[in-house]
C-alpha positions in Angstrom: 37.2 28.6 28.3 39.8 27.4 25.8 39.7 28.8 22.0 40.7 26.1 19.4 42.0 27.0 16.5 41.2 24.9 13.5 43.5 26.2 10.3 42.4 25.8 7.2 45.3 27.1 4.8 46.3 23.4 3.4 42.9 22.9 1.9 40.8 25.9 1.8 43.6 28.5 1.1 44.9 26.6 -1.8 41.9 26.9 -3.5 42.9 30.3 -4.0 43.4 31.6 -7.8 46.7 30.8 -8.9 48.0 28.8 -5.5 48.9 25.0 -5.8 51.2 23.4 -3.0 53.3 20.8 -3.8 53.4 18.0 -1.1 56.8 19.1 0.6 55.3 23.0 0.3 52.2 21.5 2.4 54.6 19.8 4.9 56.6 22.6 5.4 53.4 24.9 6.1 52.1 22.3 8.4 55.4 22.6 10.5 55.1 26.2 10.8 51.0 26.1 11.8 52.4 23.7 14.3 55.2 25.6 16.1 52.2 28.4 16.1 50.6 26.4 17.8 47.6 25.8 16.2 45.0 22.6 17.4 44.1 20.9 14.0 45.7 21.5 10.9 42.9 20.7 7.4 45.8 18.8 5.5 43.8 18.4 2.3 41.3 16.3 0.1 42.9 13.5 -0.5 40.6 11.7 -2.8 41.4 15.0 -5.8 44.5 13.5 -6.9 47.8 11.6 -6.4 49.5 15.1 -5.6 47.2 15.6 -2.8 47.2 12.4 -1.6 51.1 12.2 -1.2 50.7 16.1 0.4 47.8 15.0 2.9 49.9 11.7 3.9 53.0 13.6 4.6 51.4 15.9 7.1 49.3 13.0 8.2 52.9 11.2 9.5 54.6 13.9 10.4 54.2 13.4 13.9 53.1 17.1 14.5 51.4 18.0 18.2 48.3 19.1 16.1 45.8 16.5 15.0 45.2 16.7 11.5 42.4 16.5 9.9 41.4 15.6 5.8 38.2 16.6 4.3 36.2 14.0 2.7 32.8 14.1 1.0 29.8 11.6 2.5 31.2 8.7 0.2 32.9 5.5 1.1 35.2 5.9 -1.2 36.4 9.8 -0.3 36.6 8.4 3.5 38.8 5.2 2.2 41.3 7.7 0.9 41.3 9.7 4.2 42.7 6.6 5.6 45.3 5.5 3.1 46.3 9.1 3.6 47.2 8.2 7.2 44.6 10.4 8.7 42.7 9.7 12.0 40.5 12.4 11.8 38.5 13.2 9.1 35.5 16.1 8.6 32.9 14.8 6.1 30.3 16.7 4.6 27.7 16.6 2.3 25.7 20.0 0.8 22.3 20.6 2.1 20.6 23.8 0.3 17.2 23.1 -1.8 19.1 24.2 -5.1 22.1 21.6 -4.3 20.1 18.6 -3.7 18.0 19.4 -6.6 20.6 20.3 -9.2 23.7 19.0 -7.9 23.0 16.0 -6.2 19.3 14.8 -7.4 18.9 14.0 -3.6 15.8 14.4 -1.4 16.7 15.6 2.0 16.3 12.2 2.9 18.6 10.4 1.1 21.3 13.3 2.0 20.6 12.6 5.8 20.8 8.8 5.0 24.5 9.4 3.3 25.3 11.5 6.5 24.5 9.5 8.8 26.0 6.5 7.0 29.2 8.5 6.0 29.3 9.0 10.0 28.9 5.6 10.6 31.7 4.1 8.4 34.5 6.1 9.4 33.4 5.6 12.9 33.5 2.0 12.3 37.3 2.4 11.1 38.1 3.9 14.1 38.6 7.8 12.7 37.7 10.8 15.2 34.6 12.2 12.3 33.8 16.0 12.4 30.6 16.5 10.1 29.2 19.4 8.5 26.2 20.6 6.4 27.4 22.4 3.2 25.7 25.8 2.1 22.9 24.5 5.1 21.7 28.3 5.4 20.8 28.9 1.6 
């Protein structure tokens, strides 16, 4: 059995109080996580801003051994920026919980499977590798 580690640090770990990367500080971690090593590196959101754009597509070409991977909500135009980031592997998501379709999103179940599924289907269609994943699916 082979353990793959997915590492998180470029996206999730910045959303930690007080912590913003600039692009080359991004790139630089993404070299390290490499020579670790690790499988798949989360390079960023690229759709947030310009700044995380320029970071995402800097690890995206950086011709490490790791895939790297961007996050992108279920939205054409969050996948679109995946790929002007460079990426060939994006993980798209959408949030699932009662009180998130409700409040957040004024979605029925249905229409969040619908944008799933499409989501899926359009970065499929662009050729990306698509990892997908219900948000806060156990509240």
């Amino acid at each position: 059995m082979k353990v793959r580690i997915f590492d998180t640090t470029l996206r999730d770990g910045e959303q930690t109080p007080g912590v913003a990367l600039t692009p080359e500080q991004k790139l630089n971690i993404a070299k390290k996580l490499d020579i670790l090593g690790v499988d798949a590196i989360e390079a960023g959101f690229p759709i947030v801003s310009d700044g995380e754009m320029q970071g995402v597509k800097l690890v995206a070409t950086a011709n490490l051994r790791a895939e790297v991977c961007g996050l992108a909500r279920t939205d054409k135009k969050d996948i679109d920026a995946a790929i002007k980031a460079g990426l060939k592997y994006v993980h798209t998501f959408i949030a699932t919980s009662d009180i998130h379709l409700k409040y957040k999103l004024k979605l029925t179940r249905e229409q969040a499977l619908e944008k799933a599924i499409e989501a899926v289907e359009y970065g499929k269609s662009h050729g990306l590798q698509i990892e997908f994943s219900a948000e806060e699916d156990s509240r």
